[in-house]
C-alpha positions as CSV (number, residue, x, y, z in Angstrom):
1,X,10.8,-4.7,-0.6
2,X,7.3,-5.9,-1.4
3,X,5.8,-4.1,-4.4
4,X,1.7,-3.6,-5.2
5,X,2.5,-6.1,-8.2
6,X,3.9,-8.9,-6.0
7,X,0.5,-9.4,-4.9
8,X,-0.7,-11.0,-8.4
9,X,-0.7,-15.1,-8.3
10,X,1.8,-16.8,-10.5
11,X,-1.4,-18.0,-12.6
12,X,-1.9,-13.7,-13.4
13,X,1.8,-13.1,-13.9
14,X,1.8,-16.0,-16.7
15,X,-0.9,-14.3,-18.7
16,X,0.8,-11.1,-18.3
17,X,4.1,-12.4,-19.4
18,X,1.8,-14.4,-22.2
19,X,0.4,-11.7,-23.4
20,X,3.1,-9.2,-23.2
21,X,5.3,-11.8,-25.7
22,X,2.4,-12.5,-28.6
23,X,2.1,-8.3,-28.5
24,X,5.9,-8.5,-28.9
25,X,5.7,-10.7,-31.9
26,X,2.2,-9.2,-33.4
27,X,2.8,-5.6,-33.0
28,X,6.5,-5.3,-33.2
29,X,7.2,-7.6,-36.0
30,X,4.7,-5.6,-38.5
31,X,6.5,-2.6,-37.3
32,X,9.8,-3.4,-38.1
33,X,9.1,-4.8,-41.3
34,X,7.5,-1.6,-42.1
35,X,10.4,0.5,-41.1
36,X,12.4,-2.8,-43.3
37,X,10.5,-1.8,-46.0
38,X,11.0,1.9,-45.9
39,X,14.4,2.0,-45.8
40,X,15.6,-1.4,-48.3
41,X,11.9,-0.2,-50.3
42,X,13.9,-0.2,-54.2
43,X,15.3,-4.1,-53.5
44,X,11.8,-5.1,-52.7
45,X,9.9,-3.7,-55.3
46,X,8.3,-6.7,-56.5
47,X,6.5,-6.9,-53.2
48,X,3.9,-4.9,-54.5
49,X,2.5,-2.8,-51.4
50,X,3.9,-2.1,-47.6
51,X,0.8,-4.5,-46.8
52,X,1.5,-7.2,-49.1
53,X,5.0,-7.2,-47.5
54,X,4.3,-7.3,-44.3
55,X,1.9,-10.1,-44.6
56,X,4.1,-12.1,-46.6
57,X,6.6,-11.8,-43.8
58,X,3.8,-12.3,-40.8
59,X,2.8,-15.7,-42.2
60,X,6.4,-17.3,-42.1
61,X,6.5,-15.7,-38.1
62,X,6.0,-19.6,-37.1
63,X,8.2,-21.5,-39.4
64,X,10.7,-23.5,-38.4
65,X,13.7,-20.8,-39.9
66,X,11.7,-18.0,-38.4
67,X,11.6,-19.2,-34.5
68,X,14.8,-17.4,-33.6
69,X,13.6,-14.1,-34.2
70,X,9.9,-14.9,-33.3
71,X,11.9,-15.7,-30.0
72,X,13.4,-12.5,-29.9
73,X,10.4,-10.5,-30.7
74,X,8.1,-12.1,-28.0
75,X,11.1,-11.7,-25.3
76,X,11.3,-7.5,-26.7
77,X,7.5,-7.6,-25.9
78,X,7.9,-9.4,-22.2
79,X,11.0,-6.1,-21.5
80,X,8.9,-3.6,-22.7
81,X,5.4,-4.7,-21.9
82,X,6.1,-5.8,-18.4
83,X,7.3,-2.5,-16.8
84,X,4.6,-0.8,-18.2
85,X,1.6,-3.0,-16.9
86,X,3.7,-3.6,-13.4
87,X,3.2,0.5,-12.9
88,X,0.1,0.8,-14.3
89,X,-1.3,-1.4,-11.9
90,X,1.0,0.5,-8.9
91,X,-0.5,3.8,-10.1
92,X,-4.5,2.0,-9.8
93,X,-3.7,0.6,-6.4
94,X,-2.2,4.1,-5.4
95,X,-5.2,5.8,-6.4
96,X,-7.3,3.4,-4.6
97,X,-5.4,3.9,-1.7
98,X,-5.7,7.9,-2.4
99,X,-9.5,7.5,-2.8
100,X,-9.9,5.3,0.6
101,X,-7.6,8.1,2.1
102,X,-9.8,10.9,1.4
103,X,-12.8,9.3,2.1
104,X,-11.5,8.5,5.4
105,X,-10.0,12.5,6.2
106,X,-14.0,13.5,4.8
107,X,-15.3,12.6,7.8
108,X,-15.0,14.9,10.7
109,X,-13.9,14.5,13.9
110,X,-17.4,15.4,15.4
111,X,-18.7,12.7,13.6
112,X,-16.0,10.5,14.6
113,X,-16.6,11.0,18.2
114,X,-20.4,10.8,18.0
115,X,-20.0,7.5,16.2
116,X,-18.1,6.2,19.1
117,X,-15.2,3.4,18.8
118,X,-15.4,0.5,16.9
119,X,-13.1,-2.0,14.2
120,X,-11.7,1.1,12.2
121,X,-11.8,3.9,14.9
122,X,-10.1,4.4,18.6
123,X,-9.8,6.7,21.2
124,X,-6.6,8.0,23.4
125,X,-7.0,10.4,25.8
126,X,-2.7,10.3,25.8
127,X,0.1,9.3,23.3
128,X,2.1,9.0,26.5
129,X,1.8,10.6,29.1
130,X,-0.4,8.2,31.8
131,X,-3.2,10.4,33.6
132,X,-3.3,7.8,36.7
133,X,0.7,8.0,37.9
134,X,1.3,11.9,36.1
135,X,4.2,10.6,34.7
136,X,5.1,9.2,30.9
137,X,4.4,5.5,30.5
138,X,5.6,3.4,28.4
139,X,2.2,1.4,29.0
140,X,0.6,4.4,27.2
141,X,2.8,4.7,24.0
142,X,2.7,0.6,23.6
143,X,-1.4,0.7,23.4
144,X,-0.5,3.6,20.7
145,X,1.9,1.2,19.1
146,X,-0.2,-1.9,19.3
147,X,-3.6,0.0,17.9
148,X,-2.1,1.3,14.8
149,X,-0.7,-2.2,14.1
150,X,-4.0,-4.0,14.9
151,X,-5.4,-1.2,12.2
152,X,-3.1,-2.0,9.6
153,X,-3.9,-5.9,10.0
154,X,-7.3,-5.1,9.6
155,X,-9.3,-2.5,7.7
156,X,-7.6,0.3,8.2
157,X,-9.2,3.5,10.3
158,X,-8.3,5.9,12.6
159,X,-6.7,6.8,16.0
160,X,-8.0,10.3,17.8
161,X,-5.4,11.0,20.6
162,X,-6.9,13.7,23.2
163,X,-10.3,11.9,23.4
164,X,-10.9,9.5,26.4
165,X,-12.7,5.7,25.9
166,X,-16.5,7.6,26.8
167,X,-15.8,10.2,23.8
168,X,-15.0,13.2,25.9
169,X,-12.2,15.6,24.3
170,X,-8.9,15.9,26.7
171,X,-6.6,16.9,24.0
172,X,-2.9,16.4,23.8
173,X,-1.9,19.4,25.5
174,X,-0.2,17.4,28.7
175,X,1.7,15.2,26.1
176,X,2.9,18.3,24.0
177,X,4.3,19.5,27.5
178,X,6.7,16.6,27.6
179,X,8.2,16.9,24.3
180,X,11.5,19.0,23.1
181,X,9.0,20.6,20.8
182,X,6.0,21.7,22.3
183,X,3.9,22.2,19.3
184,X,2.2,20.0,16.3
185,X,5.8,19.4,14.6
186,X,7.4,18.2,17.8
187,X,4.0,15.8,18.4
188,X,4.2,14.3,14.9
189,X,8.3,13.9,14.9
190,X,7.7,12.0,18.2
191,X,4.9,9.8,17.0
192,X,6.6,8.8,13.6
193,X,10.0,7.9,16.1
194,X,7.5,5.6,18.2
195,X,6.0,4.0,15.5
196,X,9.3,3.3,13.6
197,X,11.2,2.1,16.0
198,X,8.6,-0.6,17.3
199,X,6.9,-1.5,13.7
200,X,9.4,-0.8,11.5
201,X,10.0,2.5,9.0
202,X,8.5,0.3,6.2
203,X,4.9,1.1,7.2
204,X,5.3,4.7,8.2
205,X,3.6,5.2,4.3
206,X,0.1,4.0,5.7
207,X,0.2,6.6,8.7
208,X,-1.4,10.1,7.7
209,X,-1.1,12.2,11.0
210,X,-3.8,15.1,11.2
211,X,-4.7,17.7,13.9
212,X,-7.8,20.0,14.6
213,X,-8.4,21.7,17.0
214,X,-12.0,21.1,19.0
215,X,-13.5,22.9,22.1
216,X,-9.8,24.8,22.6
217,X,-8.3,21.7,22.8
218,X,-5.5,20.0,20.0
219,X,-6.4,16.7,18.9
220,X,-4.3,14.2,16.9
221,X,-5.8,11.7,14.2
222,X,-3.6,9.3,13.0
223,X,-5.3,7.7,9.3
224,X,-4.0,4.0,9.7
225,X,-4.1,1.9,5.6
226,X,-4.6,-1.3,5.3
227,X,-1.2,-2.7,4.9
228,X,-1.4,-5.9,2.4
229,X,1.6,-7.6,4.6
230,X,1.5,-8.7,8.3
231,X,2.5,-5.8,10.5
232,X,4.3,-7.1,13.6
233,X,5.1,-5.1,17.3
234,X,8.7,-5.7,18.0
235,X,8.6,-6.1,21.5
236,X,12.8,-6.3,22.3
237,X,13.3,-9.4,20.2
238,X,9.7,-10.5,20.2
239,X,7.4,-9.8,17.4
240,X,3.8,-9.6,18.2
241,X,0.4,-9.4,16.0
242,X,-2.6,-7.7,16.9
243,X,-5.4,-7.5,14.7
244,X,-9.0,-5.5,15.4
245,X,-11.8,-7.8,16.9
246,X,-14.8,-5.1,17.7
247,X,-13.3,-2.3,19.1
248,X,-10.9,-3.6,20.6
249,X,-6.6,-4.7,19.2
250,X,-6.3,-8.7,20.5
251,X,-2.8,-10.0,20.1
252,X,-3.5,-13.5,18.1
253,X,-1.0,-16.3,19.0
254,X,1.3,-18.1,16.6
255,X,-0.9,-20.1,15.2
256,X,-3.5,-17.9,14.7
257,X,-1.5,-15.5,13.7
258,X,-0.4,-17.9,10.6
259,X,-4.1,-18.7,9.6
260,X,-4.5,-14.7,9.6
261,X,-1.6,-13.6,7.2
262,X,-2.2,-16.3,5.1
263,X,-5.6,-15.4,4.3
264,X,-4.9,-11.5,3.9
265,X,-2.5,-12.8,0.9
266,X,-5.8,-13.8,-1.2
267,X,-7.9,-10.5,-0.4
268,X,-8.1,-8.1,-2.9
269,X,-6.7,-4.7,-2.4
270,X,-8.7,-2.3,-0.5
């Protein structure tokens, strides 16, 4: 499983290792020669101070009968330094994500609509049931499918479902009629099925399903993250990419597909 640390370059994870072994060997060699000193203090009396000691023992860290446990201490710096800056850094991009979350739920659906589709927001009058035959399509849940993907391999955004392409609010009401459970719980179960069994349960963490409810009629907004890896639409046992282009989700080929992913992997994080 791919972790927010993964995403350093090896040249960052040298200088992390670096630095984590010289704080092993300048902050925990002093310290266990202090705790030394404490404890064997009477057979080291000469010494003079804790400070005297310490130093004396500091300046031989680099001699040539001292490199074993120089070695040791810079490896107990790489064990115990390593973990700690691998979750600090999970917990930054977390609240990053967090941040970007709540900026994106701050904007109201009125808004939304009034700003019209574009890269980071579309419109579904359905989830799956397909106004032109009256029936459920599976037409209508792949466009569902294949815009959340395109979002992740982008920016990131939203998907209203219960507003047509021209901004007018339909609501999901004739989709909740052909679920088991006709209500927000039964909607939500259904959606986090679709999208896990076409893009994989892995990236069900960057879905955020919301509803509201707007002129009497329920409306679904699905918050799509960024995802930092290539999100693909299994489609049987072909896997397809989409990406946002305007405000529209294109399916790039293979090779542009490639030339895509690859340069995600040197963005930053959003």
């Amino acid at each position: 499983m791919r972790t927010d640390g993964a995403s350093l370059s090896p040249q960052a994870w040298v200088g992390i290792v670096s630095a984590c072994a010289i704080a092993g060997v300048l902050l925990l060699h002093p310290l266990t020669m202090v705790i030394y000193w404490f404890e064997f203090h009477p057979a080291h009396a000469a010494s003079g101070t804790v400070a005297n000691f310490v130093l004396e023992r500091m300046v031989g860290v680099f001699q040539r009968r001292m490199v074993g446990m120089t070695g040791i201490f810079a490896a107990l710096g790489v064990l115990l330094g390593l973990p700690a800056v691998v979750l600090t850094r999970a917990f930054t991009v977390r609240g990053d994500r967090i941040r970007s979350l709540e900026l994106e739920l701050n904007r109201g659906i009125p808004d939304l609509i009034a700003a019209g589709e574009s890269e980071i927001l579309e419109f579904k009058s359905s989830a799956r049931w397909d106004r032109n035959t009256g029936k459920v399509g599976r037409a209508v849940e792949a466009a569902i499918v294949r815009t959340v993907a395109a979002l992740m391999n982008h920016r990131g955004g939203s998907l209203l479902i219960g507003v047509s392409d021209n901004g007018e609010i339909v609501g999901i009401e004739e989709d909740l009629a052909t679920l088991r459970r006709r209500d927000r719980d039964g909607f939500e179960a259904y959606l986090v099925g679709l999208l896990a069994h076409s893009l994989g349960a892995a990236v069900l963490r960057h879905v955020h399903v919301a509803f509201s409810r707007l002129e009497g009629k329920e409306l679904c907004r699905v918050v799509v993250q960024r995802s930092r890896g290539p999100v693909y639409v299994m489609d049987g046992s072909t896997a397809r990419y989409f990406v946002r282009t305007g405000n529209t989700s294109r399916e790039l080929d293979a090779r542009e597909a490639v030339l895509h992913t690859a340069g995600r992997q040197t963005e930053p994080e959003s």
